[in-house]
RODO-2510 file (C-alpha; in nm, 4 decimals, decimal comma):
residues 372
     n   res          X          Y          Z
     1     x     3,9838    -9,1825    -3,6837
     2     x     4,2683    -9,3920    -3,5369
     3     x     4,6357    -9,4025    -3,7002
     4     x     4,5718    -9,1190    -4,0541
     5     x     4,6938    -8,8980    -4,1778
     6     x     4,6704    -8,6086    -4,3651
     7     x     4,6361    -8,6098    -4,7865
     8     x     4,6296    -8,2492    -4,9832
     9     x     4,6658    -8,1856    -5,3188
    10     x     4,6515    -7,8874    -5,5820
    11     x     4,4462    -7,9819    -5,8770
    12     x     4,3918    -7,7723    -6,1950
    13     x     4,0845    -7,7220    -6,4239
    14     x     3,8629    -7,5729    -6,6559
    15     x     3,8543    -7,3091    -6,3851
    16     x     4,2144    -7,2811    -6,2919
    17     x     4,3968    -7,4631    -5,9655
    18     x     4,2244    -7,5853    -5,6827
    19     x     4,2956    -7,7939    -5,3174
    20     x     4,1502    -8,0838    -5,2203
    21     x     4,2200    -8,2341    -4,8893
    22     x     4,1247    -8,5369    -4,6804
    23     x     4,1954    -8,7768    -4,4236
    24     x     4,3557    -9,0790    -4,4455
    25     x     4,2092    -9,3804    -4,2253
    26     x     4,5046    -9,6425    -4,3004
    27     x     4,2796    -9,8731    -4,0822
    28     x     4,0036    -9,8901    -4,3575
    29     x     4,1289    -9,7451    -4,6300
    30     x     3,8684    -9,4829    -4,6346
    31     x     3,9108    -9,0945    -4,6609
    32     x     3,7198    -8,9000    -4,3975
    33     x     3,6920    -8,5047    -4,5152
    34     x     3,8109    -8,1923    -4,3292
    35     x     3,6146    -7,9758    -4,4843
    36     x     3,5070    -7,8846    -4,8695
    37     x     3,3527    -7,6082    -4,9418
    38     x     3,3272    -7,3826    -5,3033
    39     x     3,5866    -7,6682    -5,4669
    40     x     3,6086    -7,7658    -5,8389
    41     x     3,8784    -8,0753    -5,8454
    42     x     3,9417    -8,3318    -6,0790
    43     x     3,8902    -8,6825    -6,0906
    44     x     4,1307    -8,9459    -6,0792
    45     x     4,0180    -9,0218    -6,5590
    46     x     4,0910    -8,7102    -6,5937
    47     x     3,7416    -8,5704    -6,5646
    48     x     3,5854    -8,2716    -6,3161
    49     x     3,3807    -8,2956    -6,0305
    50     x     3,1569    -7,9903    -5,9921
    51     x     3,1158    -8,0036    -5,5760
    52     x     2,9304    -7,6991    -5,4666
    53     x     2,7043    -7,5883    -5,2479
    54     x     2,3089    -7,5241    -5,3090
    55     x     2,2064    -7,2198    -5,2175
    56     x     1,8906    -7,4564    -5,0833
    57     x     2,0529    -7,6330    -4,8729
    58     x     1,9589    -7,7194    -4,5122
    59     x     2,2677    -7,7172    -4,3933
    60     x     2,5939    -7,5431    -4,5450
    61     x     2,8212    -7,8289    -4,3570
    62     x     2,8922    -8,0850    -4,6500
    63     x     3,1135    -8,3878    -4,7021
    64     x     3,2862    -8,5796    -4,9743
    65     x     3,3230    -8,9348    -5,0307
    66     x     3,5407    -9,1211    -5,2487
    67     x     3,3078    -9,4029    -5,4909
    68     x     3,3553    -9,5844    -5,8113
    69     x     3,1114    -9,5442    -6,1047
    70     x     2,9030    -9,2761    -6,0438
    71     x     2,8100    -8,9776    -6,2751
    72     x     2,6750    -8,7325    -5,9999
    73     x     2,4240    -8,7668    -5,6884
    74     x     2,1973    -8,5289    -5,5420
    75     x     2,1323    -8,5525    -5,2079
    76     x     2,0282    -8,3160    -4,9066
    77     x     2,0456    -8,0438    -5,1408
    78     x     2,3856    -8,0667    -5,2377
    79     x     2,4933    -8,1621    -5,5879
    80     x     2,8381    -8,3486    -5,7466
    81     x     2,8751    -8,4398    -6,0374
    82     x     3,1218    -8,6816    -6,2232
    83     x     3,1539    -8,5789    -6,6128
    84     x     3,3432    -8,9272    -6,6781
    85     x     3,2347    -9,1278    -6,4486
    86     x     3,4719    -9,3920    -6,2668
    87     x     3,6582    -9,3293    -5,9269
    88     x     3,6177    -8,9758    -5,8049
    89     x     3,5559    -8,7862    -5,5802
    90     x     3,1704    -8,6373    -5,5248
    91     x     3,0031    -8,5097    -5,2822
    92     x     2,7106    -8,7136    -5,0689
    93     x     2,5630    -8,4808    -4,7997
    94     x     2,5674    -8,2936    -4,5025
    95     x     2,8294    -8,3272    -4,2046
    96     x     2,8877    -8,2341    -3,8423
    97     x     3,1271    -7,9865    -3,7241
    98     x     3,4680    -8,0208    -3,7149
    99     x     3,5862    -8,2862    -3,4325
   100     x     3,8818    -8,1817    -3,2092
   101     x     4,0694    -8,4930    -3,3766
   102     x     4,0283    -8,3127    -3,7099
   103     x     4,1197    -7,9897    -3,5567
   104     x     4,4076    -8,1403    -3,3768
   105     x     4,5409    -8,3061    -3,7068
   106     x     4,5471    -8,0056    -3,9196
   107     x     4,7284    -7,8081    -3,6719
   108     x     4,9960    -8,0712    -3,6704
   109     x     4,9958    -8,0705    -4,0444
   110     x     5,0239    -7,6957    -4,1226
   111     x     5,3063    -7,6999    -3,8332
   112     x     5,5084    -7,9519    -4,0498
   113     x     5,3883    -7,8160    -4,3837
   114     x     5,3069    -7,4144    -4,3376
   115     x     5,3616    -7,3070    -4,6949
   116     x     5,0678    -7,5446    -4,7301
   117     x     4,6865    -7,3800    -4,7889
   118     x     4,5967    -7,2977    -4,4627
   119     x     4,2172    -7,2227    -4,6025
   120     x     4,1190    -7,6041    -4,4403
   121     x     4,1833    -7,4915    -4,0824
   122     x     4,0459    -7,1218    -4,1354
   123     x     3,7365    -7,3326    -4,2639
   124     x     3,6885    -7,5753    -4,0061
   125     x     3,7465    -7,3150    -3,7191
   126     x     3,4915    -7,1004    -3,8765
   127     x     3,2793    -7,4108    -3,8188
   128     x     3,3495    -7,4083    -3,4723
   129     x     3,3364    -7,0521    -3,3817
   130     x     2,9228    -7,0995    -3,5273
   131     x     2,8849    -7,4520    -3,3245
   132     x     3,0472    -7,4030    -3,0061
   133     x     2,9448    -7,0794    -2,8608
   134     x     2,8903    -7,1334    -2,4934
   135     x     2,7766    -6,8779    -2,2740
   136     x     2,8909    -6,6673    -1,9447
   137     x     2,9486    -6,8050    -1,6239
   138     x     2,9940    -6,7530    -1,2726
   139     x     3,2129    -7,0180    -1,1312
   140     x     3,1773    -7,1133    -0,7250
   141     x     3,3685    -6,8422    -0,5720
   142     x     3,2030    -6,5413    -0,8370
   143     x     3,4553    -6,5161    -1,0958
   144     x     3,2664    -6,3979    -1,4068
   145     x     3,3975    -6,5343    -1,7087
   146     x     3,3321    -6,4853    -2,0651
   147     x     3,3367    -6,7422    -2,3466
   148     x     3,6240    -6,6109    -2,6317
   149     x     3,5554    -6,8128    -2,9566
   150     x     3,8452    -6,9657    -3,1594
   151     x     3,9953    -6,7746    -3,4721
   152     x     4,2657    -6,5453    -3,5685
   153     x     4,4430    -6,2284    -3,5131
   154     x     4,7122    -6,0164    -3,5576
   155     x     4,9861    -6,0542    -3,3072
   156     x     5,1995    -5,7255    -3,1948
   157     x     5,2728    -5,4326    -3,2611
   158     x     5,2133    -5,1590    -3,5439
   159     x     5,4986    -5,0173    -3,7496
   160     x     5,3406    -4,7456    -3,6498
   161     x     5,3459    -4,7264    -3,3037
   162     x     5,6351    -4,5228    -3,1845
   163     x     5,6136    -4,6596    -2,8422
   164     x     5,6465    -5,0387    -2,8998
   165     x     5,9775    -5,2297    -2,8227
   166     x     6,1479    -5,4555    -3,1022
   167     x     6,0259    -5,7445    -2,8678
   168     x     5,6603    -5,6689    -3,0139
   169     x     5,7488    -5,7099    -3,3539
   170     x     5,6874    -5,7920    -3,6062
   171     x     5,3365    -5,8134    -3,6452
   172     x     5,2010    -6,1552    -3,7106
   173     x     4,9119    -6,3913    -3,7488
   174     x     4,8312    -6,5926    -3,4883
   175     x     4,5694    -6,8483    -3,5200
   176     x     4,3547    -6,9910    -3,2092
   177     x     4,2175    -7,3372    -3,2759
   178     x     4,0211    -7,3747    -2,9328
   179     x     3,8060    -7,1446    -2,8050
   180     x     3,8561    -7,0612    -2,3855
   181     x     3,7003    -6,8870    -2,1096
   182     x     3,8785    -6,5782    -1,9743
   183     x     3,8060    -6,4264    -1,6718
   184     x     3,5971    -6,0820    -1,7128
   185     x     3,7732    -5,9264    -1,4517
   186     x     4,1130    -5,9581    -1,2454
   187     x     4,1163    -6,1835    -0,9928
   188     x     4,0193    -5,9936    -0,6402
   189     x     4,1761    -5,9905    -0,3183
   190     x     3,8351    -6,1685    -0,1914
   191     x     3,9178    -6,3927    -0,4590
   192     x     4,2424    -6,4871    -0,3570
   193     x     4,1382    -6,5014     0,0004
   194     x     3,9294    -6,7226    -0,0465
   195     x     4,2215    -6,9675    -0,1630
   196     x     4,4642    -6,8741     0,1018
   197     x     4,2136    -6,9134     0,3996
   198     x     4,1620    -7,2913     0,2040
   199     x     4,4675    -7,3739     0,1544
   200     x     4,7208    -7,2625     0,3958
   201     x     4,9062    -7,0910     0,1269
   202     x     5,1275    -6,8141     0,1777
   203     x     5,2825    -6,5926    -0,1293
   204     x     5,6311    -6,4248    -0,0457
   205     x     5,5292    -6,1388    -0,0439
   206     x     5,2415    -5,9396     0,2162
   207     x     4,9347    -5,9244    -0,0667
   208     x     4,7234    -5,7872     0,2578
   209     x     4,8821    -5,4952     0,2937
   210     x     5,0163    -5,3650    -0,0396
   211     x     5,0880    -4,9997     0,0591
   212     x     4,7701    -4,8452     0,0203
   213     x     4,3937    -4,9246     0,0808
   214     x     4,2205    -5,2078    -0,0923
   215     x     3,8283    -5,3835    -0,0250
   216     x     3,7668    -5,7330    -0,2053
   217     x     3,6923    -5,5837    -0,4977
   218     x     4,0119    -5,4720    -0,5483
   219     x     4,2752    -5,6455    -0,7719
   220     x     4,4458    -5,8558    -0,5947
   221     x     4,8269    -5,7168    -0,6071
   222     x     5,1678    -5,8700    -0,4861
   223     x     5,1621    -6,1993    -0,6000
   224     x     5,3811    -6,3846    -0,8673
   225     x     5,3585    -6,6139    -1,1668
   226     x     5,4391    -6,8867    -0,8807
   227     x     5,1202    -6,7662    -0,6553
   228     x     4,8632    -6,7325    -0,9777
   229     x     4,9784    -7,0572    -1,0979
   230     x     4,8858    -7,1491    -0,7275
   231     x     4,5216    -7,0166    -0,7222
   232     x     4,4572    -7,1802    -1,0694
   233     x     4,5951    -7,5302    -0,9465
   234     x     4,3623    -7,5310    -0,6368
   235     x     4,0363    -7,3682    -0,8559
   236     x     4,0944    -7,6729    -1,0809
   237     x     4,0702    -7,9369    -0,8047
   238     x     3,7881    -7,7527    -0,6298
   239     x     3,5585    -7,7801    -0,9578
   240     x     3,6823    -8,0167    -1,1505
   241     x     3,8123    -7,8466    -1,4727
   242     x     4,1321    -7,6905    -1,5397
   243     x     4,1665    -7,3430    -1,4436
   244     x     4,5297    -7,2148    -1,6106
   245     x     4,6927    -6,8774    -1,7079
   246     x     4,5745    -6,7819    -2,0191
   247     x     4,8729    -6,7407    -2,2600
   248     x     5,0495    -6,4539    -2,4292
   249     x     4,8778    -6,5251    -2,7449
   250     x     4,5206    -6,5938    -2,5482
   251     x     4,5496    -6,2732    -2,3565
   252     x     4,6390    -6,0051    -2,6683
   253     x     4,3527    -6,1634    -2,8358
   254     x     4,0779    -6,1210    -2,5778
   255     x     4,2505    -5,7684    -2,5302
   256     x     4,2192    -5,6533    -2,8802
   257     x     3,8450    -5,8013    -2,8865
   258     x     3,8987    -5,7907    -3,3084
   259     x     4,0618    -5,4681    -3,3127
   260     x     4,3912    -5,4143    -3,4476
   261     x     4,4678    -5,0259    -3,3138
   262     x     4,7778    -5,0049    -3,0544
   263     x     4,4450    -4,9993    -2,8073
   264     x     4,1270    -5,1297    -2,8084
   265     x     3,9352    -4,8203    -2,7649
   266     x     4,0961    -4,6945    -3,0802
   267     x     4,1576    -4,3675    -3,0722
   268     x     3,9284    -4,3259    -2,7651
   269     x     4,0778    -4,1397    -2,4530
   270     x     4,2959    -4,3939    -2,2176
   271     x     4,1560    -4,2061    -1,9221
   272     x     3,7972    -4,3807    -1,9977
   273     x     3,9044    -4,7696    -2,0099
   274     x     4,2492    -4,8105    -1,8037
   275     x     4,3875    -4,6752    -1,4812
   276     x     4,7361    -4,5871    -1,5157
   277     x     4,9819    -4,3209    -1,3917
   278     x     4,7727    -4,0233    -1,6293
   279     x     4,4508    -4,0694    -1,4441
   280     x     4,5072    -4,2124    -1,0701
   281     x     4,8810    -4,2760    -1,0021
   282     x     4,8485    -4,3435    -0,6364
   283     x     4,6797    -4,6992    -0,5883
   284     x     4,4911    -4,9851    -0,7751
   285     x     4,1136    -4,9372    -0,8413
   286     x     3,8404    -5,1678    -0,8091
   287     x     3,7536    -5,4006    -1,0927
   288     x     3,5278    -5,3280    -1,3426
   289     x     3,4803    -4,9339    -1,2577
   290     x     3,5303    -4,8083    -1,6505
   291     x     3,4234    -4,9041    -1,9802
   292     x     3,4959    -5,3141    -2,0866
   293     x     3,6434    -5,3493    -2,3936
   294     x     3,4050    -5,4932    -2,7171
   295     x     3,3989    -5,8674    -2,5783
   296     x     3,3029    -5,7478    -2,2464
   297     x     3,6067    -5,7365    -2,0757
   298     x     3,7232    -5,5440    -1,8126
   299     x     4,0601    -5,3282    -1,7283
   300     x     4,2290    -5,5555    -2,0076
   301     x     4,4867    -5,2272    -1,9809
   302     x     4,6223    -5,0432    -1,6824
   303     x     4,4751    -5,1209    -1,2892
   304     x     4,7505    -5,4366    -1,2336
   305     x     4,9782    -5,6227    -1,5001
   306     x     4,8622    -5,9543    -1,5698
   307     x     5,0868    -6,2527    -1,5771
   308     x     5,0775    -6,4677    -1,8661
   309     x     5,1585    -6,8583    -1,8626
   310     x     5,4441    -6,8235    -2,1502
   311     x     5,7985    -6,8682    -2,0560
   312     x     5,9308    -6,5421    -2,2135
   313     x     6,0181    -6,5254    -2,5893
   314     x     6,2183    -6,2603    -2,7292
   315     x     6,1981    -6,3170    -3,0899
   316     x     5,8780    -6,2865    -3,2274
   317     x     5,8344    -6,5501    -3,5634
   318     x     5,7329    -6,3171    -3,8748
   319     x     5,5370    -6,6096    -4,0294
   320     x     5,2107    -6,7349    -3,9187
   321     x     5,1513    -6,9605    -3,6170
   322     x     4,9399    -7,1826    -3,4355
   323     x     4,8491    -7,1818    -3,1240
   324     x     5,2019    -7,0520    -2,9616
   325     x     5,2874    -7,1103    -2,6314
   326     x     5,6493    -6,8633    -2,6049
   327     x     6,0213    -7,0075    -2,5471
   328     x     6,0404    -7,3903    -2,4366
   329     x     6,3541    -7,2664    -2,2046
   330     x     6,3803    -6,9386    -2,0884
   331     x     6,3252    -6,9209    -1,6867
   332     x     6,1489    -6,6000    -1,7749
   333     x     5,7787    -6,5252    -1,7458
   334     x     5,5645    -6,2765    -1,9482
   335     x     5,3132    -6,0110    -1,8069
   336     x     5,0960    -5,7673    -1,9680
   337     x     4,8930    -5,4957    -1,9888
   338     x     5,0507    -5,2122    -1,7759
   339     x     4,8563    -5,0696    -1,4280
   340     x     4,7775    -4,8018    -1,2184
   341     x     5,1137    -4,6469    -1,1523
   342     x     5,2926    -4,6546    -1,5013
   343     x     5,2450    -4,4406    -1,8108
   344     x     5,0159    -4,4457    -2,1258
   345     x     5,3096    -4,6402    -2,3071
   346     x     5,2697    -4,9416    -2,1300
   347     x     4,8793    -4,9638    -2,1223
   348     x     4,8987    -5,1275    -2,5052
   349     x     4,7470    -5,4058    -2,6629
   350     x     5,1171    -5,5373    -2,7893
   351     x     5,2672    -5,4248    -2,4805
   352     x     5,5083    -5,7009    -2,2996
   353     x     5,7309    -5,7469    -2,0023
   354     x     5,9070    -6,0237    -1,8553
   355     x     6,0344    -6,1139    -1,5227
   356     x     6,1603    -6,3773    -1,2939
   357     x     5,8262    -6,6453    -1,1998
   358     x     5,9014    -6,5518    -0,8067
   359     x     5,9146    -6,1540    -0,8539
   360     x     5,5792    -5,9361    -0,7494
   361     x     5,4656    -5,6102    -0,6167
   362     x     5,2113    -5,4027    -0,5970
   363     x     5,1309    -5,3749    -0,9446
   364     x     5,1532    -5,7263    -1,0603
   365     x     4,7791    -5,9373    -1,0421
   366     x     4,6708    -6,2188    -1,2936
   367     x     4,3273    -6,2663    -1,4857
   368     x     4,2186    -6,6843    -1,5174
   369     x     4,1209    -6,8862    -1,7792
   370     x     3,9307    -7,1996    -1,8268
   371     x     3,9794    -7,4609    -2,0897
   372     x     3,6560    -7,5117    -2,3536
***
């Protein structure tokens, strides 16, 4: 669909109010559905049309089309039907999923419009979240990575938590209309060799010798937003896809892994998912060496911080967004997570930090993602 746009409405019946919502091909003239699901809306005589879903259905994906002079249809296994007859709305059949166009559209609508439903887009990335599983990888130079689906979750901290900074409240929802790949574990030191001895590059500061012992299986340590941004540029030209920081938003989801407690061990010992300052104190560990959290991911907390893409924003929004990407100016970047040398406080879920895109030491590493 070239040049729409999109249509909603609230309609009211013998059953109370409803929503109906299309799209608008201006080219043709023709709507083109989001999604309808469960609705009961009424027709443009002043009749009802009864569009449901049959429990025998092959396929719970359905569509609606707009006709003239027709009192109902079954087909596929879904029923419509028109009590008065003339144009309406009814519904014809079964549908693919979602297209990112769709996707892409609604986002920009609910952006413009957010006291609108936002039921449409929950819909249609439930749709995706069922269609577009994809599964684990190992890229070419053995970075594990796990597929995290879109959806939504709630963004910062708990009123509750006596440790969290006004800069992780309030708690919002954040929705995620694209699903990503996020790296199952810190980037290594191997890793990153691997990029320097390809590229010539060389970060400000020594990541070889940090202060204390490290193998390749170590976090990589001593490197900046400047030098992950770096290593994802040159992974993206070596295979073809786009390799990027994950961002803010991205990162506290795959950490929370659907759980909303200030951790995501809930009230599981720290000790047995994150290095930090309680349990080691003296150097970084090797990836992967305690439990992952519930999507499979490892050291998500403590070990190194992890830099996030997002310039830093201060002020979190307390109504529901889309896809956020932090501040459009501040010179800022955002890291999270804590690592081996700091306290419990900072190994969080809400926890942030921010500091200049050129500053690192020996706790700050990064984790990579990988576009859908």
């Amino acid at each position: 669909m070239t040049g729409g746009s999109i249509h909603t409405d609230r309609v009211q019946n013998d059953i109370g109010w409803g929503e109906r919502w299309w799209l608008h091909d201006i080219a043709d003239d023709r709507n083109d559905p989001v999604i309808c699901k469960n609705i009961r809306s009424s027709t443009s005589e002043g009749g009802y049309l009864n569009a449901r879903r049959s429990p025998h259905s092959r396929d719970p994906r359905t569509e609606v089309a707009t006709t003239n002079d027709q009192r109902g249809r079954l087909h596929d296994g879904l029923a419509g039907d028109n009590v008065d007859g003339g144009h309406s709305t009814i519904l014809i059949g079964s549908r693919n999923m979602p297209t990112p166009n769709e996707i892409r559209e609604l986002v920009a609508f609910l952006r413009e419009n957010p006291a609108e439903s936002w039921n449409p887009l929950y819909d249609a990335i439930e749709e995706l979240v069922n269609e577009t599983r994809q599964s684990p990888f190992t890229n070419s130079i053995g970075m594990d990575f796990t597929w995290i689906t879109p959806g939504r979750f709630l963004m910062g901290a708990l009123d509750s938590d006596r440790e969290a900074a006004v800069y992780e409240r309030p708690r919002h929802e954040v929705v995620l209309s694209q699903g990503y790949f996020l790296g199952k574990y810190a980037v290594t030191r191997g890793q990153f060799a691997e990029f320097v001895t390809a590229t010539g590059y060389q970060p400000a500061r020594d990541w070889q010798k940090p202060g204390f012992v490290q193998s390749d299986d170590h976090p990589v340590v001593n490197v900046c937003w400047v030098d992950a941004t770096a290593f994802c540029d040159w992974l993206s030209q070596k295979e073809g896809v786009e390799y990027r920081l994950p961002t803010e938003a991205e990162w506290e989801c795959a950490c929370r892994a659907g759980t909303t407690t200030i951790r995501y061990n809930g009230r599981g010992a720290l000790s047995k998912i994150a290095w930090f300052k309680g349990n080691n104190g003296t150097a970084s560990h090797p990836v992967g060496q305690l439990r992952p959290n519930h999507w499979g991911l490892y050291d998500m907390l403590g070990n190194v911080f992890e830099w996030c893409d997002d310039r830093w924003r201060i002020d979190y929004p307390a109504e529901k967004v889309i896809d956020p990407v932090g501040s459009e100016t501040d010179s800022y970047r955002t890291f999270r997570g804590g690592s081996w040398c700091h306290d419990h406080s900072y190994c969080r879920s809400s926890f942030r930090l921010r500091y200049e895109p050129e500053y690192a030491d020996t706790t700050t590493g990064f984790r990579v993602a990988r576009s859908g």
